[in-house]
PDB file of N, CA, C and O in Angstrom:
ATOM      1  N   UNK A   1     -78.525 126.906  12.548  1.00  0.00           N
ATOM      2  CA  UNK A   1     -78.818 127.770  13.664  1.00  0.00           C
ATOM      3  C   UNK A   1     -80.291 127.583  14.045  1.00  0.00           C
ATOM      4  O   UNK A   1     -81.181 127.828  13.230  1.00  0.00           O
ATOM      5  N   UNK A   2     -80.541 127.153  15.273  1.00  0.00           N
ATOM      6  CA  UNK A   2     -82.374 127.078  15.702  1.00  0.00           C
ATOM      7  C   UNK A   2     -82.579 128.505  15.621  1.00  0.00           C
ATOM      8  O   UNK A   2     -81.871 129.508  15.523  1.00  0.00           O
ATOM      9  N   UNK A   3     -84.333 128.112  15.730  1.00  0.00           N
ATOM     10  CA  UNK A   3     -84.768 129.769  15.601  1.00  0.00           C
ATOM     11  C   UNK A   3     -84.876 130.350  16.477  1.00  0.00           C
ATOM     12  O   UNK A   3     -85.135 131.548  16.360  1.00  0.00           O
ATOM     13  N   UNK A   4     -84.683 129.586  18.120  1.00  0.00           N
ATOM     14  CA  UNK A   4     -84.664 130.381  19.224  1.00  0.00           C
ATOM     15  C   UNK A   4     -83.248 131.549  19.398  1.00  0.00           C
ATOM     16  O   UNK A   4     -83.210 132.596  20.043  1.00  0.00           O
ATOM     17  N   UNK A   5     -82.222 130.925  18.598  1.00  0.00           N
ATOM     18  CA  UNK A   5     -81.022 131.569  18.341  1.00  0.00           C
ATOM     19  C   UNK A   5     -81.416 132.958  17.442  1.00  0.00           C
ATOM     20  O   UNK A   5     -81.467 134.106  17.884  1.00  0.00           O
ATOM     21  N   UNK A   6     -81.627 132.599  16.324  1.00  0.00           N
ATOM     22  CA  UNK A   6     -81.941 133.497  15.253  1.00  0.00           C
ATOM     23  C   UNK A   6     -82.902 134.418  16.049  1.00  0.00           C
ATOM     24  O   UNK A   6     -82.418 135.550  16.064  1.00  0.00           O
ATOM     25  N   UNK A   7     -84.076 134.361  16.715  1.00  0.00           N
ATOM     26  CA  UNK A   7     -84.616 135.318  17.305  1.00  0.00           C
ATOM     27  C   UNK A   7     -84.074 136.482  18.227  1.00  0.00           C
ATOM     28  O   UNK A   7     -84.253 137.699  18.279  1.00  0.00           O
ATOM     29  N   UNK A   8     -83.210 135.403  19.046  1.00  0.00           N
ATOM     30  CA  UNK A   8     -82.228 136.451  20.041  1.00  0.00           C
ATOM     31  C   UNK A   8     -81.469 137.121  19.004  1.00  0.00           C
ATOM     32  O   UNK A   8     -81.876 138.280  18.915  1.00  0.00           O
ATOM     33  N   UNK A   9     -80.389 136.840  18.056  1.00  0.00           N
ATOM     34  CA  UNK A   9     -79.752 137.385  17.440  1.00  0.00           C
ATOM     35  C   UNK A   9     -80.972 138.698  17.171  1.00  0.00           C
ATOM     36  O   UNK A   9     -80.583 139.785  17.597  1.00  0.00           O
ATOM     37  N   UNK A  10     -81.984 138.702  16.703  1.00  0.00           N
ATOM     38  CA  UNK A  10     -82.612 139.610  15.933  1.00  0.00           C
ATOM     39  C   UNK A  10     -82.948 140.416  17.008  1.00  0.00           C
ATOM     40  O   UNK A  10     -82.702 141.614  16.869  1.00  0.00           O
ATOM     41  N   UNK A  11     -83.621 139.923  18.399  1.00  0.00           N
ATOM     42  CA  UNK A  11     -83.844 141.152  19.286  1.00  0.00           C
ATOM     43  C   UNK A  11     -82.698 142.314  19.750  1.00  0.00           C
ATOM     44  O   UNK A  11     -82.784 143.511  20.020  1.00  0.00           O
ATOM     45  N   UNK A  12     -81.407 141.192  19.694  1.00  0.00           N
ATOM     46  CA  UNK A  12     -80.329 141.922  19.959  1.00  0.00           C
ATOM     47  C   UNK A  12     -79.727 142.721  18.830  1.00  0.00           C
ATOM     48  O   UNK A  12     -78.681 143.322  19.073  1.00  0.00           O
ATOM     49  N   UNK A  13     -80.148 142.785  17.876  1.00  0.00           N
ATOM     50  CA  UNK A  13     -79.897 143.760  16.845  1.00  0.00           C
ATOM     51  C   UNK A  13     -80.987 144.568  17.057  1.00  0.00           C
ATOM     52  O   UNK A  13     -80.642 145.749  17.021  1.00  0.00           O
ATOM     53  N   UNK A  14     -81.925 144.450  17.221  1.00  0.00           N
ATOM     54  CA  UNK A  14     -82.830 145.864  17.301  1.00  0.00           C
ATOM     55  C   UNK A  14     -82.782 146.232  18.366  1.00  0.00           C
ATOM     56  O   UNK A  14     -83.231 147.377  18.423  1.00  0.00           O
ATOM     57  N   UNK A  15     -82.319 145.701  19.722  1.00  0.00           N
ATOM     58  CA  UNK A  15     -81.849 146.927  20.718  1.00  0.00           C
ATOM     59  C   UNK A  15     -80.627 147.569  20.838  1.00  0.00           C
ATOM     60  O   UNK A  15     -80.317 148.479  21.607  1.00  0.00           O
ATOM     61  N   UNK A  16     -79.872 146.924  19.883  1.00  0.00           N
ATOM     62  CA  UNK A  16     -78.451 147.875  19.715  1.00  0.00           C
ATOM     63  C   UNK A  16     -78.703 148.761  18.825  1.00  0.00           C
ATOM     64  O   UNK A  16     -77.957 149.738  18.883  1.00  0.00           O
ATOM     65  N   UNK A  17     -79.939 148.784  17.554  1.00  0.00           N
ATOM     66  CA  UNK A  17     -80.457 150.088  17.130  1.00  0.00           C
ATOM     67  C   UNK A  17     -81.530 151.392  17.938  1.00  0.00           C
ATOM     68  O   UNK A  17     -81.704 152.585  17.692  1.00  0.00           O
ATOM     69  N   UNK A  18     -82.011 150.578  18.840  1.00  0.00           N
ATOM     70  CA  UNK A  18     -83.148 151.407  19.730  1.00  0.00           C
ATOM     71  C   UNK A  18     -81.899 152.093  20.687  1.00  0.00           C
ATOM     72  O   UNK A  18     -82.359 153.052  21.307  1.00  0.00           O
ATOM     73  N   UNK A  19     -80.511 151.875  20.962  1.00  0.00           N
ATOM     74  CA  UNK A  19     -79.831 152.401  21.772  1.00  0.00           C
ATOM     75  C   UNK A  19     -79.015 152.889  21.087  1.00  0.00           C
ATOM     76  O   UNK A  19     -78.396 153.786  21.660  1.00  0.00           O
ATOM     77  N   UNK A  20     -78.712 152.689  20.040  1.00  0.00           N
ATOM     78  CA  UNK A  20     -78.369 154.122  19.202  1.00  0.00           C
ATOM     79  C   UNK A  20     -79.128 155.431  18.946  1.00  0.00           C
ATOM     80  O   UNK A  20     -78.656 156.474  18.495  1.00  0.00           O
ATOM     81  N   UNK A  21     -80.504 155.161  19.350  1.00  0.00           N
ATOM     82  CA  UNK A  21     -81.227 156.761  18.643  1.00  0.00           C
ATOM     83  C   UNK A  21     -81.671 156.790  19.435  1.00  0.00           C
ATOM     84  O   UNK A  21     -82.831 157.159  19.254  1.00  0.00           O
ATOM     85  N   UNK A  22     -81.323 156.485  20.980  1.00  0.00           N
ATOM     86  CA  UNK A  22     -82.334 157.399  22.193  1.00  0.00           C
ATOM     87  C   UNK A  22     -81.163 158.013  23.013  1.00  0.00           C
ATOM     88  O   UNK A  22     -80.054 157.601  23.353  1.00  0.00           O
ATOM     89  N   UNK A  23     -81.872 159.183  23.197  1.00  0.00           N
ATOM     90  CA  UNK A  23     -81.062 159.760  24.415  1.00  0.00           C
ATOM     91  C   UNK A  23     -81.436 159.727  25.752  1.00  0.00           C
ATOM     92  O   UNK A  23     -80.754 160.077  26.716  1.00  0.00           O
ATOM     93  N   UNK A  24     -83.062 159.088  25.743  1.00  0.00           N
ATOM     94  CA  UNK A  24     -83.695 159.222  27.382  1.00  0.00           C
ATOM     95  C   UNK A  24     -83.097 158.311  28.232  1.00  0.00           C
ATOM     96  O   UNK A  24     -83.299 157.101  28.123  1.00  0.00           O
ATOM     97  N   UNK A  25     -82.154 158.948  29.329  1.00  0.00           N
ATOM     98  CA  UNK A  25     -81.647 158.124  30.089  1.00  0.00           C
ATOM     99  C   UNK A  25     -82.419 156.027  30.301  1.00  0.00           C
ATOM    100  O   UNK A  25     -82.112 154.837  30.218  1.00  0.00           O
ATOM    101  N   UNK A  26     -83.559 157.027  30.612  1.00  0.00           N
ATOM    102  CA  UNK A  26     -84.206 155.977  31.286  1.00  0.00           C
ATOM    103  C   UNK A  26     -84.125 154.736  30.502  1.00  0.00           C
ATOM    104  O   UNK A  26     -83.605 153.694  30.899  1.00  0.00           O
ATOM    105  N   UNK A  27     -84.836 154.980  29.038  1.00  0.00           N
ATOM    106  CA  UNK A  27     -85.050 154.005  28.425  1.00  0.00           C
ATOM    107  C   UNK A  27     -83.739 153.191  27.565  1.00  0.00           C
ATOM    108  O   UNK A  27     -83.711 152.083  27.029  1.00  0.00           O
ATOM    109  N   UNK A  28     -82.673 154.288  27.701  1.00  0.00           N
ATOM    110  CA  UNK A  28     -81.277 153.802  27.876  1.00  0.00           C
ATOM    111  C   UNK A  28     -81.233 152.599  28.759  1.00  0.00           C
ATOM    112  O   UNK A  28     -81.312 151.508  28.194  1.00  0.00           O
ATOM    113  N   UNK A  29     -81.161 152.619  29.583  1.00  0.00           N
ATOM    114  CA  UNK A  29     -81.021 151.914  31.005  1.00  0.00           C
ATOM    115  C   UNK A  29     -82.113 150.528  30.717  1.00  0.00           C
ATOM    116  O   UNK A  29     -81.904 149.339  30.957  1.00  0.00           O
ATOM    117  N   UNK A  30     -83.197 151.118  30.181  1.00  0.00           N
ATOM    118  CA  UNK A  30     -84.004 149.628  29.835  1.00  0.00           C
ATOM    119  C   UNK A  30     -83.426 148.632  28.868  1.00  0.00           C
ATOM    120  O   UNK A  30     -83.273 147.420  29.016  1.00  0.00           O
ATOM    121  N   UNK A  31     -83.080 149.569  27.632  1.00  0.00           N
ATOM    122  CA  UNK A  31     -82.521 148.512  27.082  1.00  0.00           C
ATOM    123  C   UNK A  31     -81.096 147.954  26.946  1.00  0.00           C
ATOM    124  O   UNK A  31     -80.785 147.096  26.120  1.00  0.00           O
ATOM    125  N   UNK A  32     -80.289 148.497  27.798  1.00  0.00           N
ATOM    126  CA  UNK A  32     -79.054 147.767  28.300  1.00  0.00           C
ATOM    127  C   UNK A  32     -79.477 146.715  29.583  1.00  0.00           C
ATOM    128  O   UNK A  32     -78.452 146.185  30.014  1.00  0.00           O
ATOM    129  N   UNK A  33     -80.304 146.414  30.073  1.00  0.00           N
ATOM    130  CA  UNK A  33     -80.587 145.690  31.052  1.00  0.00           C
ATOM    131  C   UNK A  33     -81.422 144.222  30.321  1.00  0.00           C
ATOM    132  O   UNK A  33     -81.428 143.037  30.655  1.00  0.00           O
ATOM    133  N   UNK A  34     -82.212 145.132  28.964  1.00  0.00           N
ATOM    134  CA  UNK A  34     -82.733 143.941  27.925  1.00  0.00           C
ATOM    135  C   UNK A  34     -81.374 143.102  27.070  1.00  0.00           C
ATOM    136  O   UNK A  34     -81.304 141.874  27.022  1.00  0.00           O
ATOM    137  N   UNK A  35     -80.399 143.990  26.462  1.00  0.00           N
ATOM    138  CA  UNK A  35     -79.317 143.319  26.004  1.00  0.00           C
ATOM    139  C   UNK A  35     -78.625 142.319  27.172  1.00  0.00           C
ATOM    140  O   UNK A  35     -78.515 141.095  27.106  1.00  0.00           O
ATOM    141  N   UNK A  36     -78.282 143.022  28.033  1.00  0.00           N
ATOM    142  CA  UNK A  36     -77.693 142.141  29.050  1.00  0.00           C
ATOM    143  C   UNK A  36     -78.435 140.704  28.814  1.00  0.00           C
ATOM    144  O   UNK A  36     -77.722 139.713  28.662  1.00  0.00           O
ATOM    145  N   UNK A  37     -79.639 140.597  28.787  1.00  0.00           N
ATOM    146  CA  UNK A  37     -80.491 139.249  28.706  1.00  0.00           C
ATOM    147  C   UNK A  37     -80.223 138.592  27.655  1.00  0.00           C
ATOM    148  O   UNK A  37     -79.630 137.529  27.468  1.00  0.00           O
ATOM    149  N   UNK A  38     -80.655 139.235  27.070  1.00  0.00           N
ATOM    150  CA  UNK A  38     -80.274 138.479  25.803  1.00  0.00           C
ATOM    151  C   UNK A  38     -79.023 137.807  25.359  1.00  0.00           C
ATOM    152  O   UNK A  38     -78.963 136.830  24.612  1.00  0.00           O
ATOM    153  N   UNK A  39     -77.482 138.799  26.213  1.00  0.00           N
ATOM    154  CA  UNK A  39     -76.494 137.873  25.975  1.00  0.00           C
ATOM    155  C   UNK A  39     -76.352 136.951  26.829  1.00  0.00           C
ATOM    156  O   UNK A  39     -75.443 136.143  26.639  1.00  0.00           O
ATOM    157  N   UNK A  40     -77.113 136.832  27.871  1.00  0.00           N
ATOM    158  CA  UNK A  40     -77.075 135.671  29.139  1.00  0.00           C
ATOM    159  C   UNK A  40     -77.505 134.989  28.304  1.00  0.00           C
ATOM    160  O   UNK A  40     -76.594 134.221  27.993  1.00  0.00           O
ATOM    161  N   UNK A  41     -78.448 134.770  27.672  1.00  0.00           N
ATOM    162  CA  UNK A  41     -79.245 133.729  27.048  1.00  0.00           C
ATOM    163  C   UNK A  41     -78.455 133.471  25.883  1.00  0.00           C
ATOM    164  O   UNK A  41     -78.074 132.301  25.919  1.00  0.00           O
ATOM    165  N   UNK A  42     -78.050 134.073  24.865  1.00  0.00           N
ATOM    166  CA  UNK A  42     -77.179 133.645  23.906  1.00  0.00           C
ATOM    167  C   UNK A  42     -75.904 132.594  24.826  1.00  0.00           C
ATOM    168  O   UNK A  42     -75.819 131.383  24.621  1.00  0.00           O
ATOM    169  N   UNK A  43     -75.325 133.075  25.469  1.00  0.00           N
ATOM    170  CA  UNK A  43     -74.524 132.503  26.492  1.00  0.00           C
ATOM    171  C   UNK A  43     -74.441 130.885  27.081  1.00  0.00           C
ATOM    172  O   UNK A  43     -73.596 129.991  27.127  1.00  0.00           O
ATOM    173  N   UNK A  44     -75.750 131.078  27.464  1.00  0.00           N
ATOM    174  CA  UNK A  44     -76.050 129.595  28.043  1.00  0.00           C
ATOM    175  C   UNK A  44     -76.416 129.145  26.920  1.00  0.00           C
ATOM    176  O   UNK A  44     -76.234 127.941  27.100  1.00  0.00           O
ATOM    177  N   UNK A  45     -76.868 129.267  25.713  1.00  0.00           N
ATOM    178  CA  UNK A  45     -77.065 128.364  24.468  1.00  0.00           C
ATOM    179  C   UNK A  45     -76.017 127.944  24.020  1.00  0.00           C
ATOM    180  O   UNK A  45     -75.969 126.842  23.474  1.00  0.00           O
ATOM    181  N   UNK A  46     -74.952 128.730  24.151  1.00  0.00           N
ATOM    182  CA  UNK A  46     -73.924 128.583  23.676  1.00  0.00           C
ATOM    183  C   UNK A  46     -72.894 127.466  24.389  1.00  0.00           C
ATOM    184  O   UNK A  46     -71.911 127.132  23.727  1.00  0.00           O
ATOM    185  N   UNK A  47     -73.068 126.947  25.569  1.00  0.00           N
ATOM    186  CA  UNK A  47     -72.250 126.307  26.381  1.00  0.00           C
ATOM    187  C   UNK A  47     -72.109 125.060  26.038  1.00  0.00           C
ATOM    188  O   UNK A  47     -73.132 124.653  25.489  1.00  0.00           O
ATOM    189  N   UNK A  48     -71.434 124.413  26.107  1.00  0.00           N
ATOM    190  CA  UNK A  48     -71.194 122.733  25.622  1.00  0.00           C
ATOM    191  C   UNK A  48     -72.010 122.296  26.718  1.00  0.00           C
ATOM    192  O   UNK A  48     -72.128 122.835  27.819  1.00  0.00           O
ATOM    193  N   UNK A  49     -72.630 121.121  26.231  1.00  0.00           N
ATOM    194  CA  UNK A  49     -73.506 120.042  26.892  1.00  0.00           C
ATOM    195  C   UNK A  49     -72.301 119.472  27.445  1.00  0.00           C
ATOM    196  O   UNK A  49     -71.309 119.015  26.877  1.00  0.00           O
ATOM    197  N   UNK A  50     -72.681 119.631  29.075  1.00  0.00           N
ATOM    198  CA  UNK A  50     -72.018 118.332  29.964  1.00  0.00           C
ATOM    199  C   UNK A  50     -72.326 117.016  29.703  1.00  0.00           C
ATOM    200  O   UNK A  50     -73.505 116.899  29.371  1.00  0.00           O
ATOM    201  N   UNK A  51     -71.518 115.659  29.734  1.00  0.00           N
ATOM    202  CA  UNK A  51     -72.024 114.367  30.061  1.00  0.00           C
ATOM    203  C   UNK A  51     -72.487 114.054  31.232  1.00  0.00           C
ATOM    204  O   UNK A  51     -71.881 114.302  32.275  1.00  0.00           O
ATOM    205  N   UNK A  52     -73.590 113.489  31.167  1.00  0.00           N
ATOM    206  CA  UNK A  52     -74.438 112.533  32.916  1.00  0.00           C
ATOM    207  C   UNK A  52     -73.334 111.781  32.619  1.00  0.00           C
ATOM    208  O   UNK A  52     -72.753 111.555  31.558  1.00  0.00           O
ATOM    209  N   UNK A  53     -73.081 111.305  34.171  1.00  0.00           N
ATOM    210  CA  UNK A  53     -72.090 110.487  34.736  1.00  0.00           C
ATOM    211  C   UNK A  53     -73.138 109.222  35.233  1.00  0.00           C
ATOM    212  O   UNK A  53     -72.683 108.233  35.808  1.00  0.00           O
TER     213      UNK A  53
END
């Protein structure tokens, strides 16, 4: 696993704990908009390499 992986994995575990123990809307809302990123990015790491034609 690279460590750019391992890092996301780790941010995305500590904002699924920071969104367990808040109730302030707001900062709710921040960090579901930070997860969202993070799985875009897990996402596209994740995609099979196309072949150049």
């Amino acid at each position: 696993m690279t460590t750019v992986i391992q890092n996301l994995l780790a941010r995305k575990q500590k904002l699924i704990e920071q969104l367990g123990s808040t109730q302030d809307f707001e900062q709710r809302n921040k960090i579901e908009r930070q997860l969202e990123q993070v799985n875009t990015a897990l996402d596209l790491l994740d995609r099979p390499k196309q072949t150049r034609k």
